[in-house]
N, C-alpha and C positions, 0 to 999 in steps of 0.2 A: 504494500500500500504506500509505503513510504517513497520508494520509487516511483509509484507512477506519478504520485502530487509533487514530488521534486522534478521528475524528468520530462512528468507526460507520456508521449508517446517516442519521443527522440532516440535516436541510436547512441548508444556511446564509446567515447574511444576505451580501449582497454582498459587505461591505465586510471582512468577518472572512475570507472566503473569498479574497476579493484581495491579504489583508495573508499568509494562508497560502498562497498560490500564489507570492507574490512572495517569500518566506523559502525556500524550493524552486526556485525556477529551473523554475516550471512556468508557463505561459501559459494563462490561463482564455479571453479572450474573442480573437478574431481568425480569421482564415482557417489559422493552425497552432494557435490554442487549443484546448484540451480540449474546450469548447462548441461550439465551430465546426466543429471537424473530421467529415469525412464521409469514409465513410458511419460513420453513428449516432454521434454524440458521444458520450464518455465521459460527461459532466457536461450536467448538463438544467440551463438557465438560464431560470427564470421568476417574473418581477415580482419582481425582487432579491433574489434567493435559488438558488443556486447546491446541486446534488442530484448523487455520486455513481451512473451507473447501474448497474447488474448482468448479465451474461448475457440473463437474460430479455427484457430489453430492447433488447439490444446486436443477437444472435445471430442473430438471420433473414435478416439480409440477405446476401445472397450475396456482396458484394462486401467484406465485416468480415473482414481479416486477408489480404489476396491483394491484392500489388503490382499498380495499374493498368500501372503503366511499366514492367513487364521488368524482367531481373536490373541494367539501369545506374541505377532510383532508389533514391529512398532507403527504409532498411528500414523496415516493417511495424511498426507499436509490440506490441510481444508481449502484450500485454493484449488485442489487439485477437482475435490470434489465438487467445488461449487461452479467449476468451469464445465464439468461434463454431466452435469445438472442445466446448467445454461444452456449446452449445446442440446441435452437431449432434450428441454423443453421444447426450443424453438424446431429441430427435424425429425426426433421422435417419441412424440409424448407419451405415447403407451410404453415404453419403455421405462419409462422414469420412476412408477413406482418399484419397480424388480430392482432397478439401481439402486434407491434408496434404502431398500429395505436389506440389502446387500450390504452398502457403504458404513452404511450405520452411522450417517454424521451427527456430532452434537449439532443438532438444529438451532438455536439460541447464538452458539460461536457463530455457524454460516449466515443466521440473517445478519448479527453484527459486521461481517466480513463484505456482503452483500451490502448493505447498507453504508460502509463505510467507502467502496467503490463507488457505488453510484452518487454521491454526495448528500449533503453539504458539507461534508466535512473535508471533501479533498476539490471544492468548488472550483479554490485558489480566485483566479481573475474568470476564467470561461470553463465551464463545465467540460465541452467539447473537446477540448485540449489534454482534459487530464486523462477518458480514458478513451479509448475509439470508440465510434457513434453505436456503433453493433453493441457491443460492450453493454454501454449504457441503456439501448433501448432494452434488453434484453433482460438486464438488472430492475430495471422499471415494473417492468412488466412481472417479473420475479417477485418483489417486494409489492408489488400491488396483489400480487394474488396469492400470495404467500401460502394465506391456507389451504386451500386447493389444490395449488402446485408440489408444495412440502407434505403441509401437516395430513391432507387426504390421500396422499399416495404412500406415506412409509406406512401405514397403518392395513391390514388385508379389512376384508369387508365385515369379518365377522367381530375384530375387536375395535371399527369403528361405530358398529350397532352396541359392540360393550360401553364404550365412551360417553353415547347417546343416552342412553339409560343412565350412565353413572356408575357402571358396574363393571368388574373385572372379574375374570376367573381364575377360583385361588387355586384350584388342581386342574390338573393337565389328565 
């Protein structure tokens, strides 16, 4: 987040990218860096210039935001998931509850993550600037329908009829 309200959507040279990674306690190049990391890296590194990517980019692959290792590794970076949440709302909506109820994200952290992309907190001068227009509509529309899109899909049908009621089932 911090990068895109500092950068926007700008490329940058290595060397200013690696003096701001390193002022963050973020790791740009390595097998846990941002560049490195798979599937789809956050950050496109090429011929020394380090690129933010977005959804569009991110979000197709099936494997973006879903633990290979079961509930004993470690968590899922919430961007990862909130991007292949954005992508699968806007090209495949029926999809998104199975992802969901797969990813298992703290929902609370992602709306704040969500919310904090699409602004006003990263407004800066022009909205427009800070993330790409896709980006944005797409978070809009996310946090507008929040519950619908999130809270109606991690749930199957029969423990949101529990909800309804007020009631859970204490044995299985």
């Amino acid at each position: 987040m911090l990068w895109r309200y500092t950068y926007k959507n700008a490329e940058l040279d290595a060397g200013e990218a690696i003096v701001f990674a390193n002022g963050t306690h973020v790791e740009l190049d390595g097998p846990q860096g941002l560049s490195g990391r798979r599937p789809e890296p956050l950050v496109e590194k090429k011929k020394g210039k380090y690129r933010l990517r977005d959804y569009t980019e991110r979000g197709e692959d099936d494997k973006l935001g879903v633990s290979g290792s079961g509930t004993g590794g470690p968590p899922v970076p919430l961007i990862d998931v909130l991007h292949r949440t954005l992508w699968l709302m806007e090209r495949r909506p029926t999809q998104l509850g199975k992802f969901l109820r797969e990813a298992e994200p703290n929902r609370e952290q992602m709306r704040l993550v969500a919310q904090a992309l699409a602004g006003p907190a990263l407004k800066g001068s022009e909205l427009a600037d800070v993330s790409p227009s896709a980006e944005l509509a797409a978070l809009g529309k996310l946090l507008a329908n929040w519950k619908s899109v999130i809270e109606d899909n991690i749930f199957t049908a029969e423990e949101q009829a529990d909800r309804k009621r007020g009631q859970k089932r204490m044995f299985e």
